[in-house]
C-alpha positions as CSV (number, residue, x, y, z in Angstrom):
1,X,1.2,-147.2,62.8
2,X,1.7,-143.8,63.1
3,X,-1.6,-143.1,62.6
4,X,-2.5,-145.0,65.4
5,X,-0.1,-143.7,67.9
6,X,-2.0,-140.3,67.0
7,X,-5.6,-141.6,67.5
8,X,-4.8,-142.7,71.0
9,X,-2.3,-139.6,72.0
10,X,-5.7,-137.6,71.1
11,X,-8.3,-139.9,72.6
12,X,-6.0,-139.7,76.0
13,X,-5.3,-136.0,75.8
14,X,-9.7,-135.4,75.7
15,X,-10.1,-138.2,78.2
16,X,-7.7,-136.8,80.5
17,X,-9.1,-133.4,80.3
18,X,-12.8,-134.4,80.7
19,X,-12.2,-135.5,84.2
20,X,-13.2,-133.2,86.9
21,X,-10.4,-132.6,89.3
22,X,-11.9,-132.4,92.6
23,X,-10.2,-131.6,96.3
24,X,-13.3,-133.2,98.3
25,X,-11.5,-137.0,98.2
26,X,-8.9,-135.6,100.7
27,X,-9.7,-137.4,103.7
28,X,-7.2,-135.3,106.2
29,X,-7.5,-131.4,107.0
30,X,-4.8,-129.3,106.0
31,X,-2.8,-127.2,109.0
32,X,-5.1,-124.0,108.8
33,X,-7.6,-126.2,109.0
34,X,-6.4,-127.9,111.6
35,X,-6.0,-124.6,113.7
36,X,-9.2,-123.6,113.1
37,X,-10.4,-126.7,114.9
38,X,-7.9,-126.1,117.9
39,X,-9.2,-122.7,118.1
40,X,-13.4,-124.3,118.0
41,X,-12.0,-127.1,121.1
42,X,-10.5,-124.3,122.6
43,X,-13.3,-121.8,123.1
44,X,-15.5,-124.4,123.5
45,X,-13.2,-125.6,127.1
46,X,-13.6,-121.8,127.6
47,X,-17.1,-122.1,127.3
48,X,-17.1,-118.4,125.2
49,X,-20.4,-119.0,123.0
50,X,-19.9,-115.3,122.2
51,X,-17.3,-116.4,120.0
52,X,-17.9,-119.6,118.7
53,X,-21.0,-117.7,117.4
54,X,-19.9,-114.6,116.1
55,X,-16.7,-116.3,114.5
56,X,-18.1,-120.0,113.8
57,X,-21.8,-119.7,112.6
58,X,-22.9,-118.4,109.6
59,X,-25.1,-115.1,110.4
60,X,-27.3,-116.1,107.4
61,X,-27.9,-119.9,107.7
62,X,-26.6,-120.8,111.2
63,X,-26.5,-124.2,111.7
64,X,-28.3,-127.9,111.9
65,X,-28.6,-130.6,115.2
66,X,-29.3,-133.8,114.7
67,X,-30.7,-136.2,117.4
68,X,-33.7,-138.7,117.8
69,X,-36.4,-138.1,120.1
70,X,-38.0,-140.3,122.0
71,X,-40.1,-142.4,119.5
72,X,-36.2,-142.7,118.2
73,X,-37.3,-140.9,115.4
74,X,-34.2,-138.5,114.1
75,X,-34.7,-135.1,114.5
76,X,-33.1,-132.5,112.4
77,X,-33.5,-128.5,114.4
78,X,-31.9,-125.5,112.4
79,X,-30.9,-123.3,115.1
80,X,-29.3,-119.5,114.8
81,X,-26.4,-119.5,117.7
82,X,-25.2,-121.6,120.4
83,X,-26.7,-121.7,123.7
84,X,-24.8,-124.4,125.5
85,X,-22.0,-126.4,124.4
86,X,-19.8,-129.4,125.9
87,X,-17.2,-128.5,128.0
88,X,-15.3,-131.0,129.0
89,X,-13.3,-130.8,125.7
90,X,-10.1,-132.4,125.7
91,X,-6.9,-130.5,123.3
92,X,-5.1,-133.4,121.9
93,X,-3.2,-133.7,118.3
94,X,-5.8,-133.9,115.9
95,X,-5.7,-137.4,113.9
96,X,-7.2,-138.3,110.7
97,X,-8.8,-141.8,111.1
98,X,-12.2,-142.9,111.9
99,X,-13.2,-144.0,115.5
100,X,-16.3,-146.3,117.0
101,X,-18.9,-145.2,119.6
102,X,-19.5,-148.3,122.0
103,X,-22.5,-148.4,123.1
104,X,-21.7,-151.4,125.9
105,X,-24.2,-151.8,128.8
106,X,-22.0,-154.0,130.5
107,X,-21.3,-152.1,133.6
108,X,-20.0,-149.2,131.3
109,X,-16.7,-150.7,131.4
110,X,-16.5,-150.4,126.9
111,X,-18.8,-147.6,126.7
112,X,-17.7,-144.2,125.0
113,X,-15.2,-144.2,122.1
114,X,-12.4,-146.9,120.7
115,X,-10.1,-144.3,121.0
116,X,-8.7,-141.1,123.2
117,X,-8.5,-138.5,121.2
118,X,-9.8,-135.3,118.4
119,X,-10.5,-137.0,115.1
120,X,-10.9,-135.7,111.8
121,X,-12.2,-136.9,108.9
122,X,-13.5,-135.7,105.7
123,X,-17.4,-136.7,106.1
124,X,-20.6,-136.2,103.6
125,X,-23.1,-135.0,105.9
126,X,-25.9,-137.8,105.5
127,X,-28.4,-136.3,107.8
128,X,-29.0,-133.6,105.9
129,X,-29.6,-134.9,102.4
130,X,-32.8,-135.2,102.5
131,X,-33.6,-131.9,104.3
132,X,-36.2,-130.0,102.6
133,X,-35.8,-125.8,102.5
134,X,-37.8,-123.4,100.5
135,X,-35.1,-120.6,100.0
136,X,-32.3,-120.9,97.0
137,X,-29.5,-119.8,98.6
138,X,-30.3,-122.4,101.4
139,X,-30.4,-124.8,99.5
140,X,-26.9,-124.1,98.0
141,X,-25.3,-123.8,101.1
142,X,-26.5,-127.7,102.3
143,X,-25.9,-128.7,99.3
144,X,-22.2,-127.0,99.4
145,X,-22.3,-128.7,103.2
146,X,-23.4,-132.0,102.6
147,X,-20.6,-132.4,100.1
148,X,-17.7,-130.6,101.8
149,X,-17.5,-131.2,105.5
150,X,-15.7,-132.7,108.0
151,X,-16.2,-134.2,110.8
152,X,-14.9,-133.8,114.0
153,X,-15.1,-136.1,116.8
154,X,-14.0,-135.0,120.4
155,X,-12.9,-137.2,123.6
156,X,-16.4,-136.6,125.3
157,X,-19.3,-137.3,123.2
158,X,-19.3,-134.1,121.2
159,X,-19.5,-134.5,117.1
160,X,-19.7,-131.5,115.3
161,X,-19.1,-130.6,111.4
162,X,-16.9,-128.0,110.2
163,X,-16.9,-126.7,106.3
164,X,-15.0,-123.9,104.0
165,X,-17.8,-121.7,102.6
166,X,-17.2,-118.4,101.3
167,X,-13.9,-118.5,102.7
168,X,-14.4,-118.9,106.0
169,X,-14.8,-121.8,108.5
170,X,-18.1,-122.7,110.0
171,X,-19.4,-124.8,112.9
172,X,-22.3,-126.9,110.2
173,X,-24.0,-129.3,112.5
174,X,-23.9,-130.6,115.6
175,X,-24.2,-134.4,116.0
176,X,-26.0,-135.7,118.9
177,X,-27.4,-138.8,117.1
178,X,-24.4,-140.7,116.6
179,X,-23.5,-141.2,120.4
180,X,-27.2,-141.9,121.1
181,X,-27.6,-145.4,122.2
182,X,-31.4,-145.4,122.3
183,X,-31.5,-145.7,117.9
């Protein structure tokens, strides 16, 4: 009996220690977090691209669009800074739940999103799974991104993706596919 009791205190102590412990199945931003994306919606409002460059884009990899062109085809652009952005950004208390994009022709009256709101949610970035780059250190940055994002959904129809990398926050991607309803 004893002997038993043993076997399986050892057989848990191993099994419990050969699982990876990993932070990515949080689904909610913490608070720093959470003021970082404040700060993005405000300087976006502000429309100061000077900063949201110099302090949200990584000088070295910058970051991806998605959108589909008109063959609906999905387009993925690297691009090195922002040249325009949306405006028309709302500040509101940023929740953690996911939200729809209504796509309703019917005089516009459903169209836009099920919700009022900034949302947050801890997102793989799909788009870019498949993206092909030649350079290693590119490639560990997507694959870093594609794995340890979130996304962020605004009142207007601006989707961007934020991640921790290095120890800093970066604007990722920019989603203009989502909201497109063309696809």
């Amino acid at each position: 009996m004893i002997k038993n009791c043993i076997f399986i205190l050892f057989v848990l102590f191993f099994s419990a220690c050969s699982l990876k412990f990993d932070g990515s199945f949080w689904k909610s931003p913490n608070d720093d977090m959470k003021n970082e994306i404040n700060h993005i919606i405000k300087l976006m409002k502000e429309n100061d691209l000077e900063n949201l460059n110099k302090r949200y884009l990584n000088k070295d990899f910058g970051f991806y669009q998605v959108r589909y062109n008109k063959e609906k085809s999905l387009i993925i652009e690297k691009s090195d800074f922002l040249d325009e952005i949306d405006r028309f950004v709302k500040p509101f208390d940023i929740q953690s739940k996911e939200v729809q994009f209504n796509c309703s022709y019917d005089l516009d009256l459903n169209y836009g999103w099920n919700e009022e709101g900034v949302f947050v949610l801890r997102k793989d970035i799909k788009y870019l799974k498949n993206y092909e780059v030649n350079k290693k250190e590119e490639q560990k940055f997507i694959k870093h991104i594609i794995n340890n994002s979130y996304e962020v959904v605004t009142l207007s129809q601006m989707i961007f993706y934020i991640t921790k990398y290095e120890d800093k926050i970066y604007i990722v991607l920019i989603d203009n596919a989502r909201t497109d309803c063309r696809k």
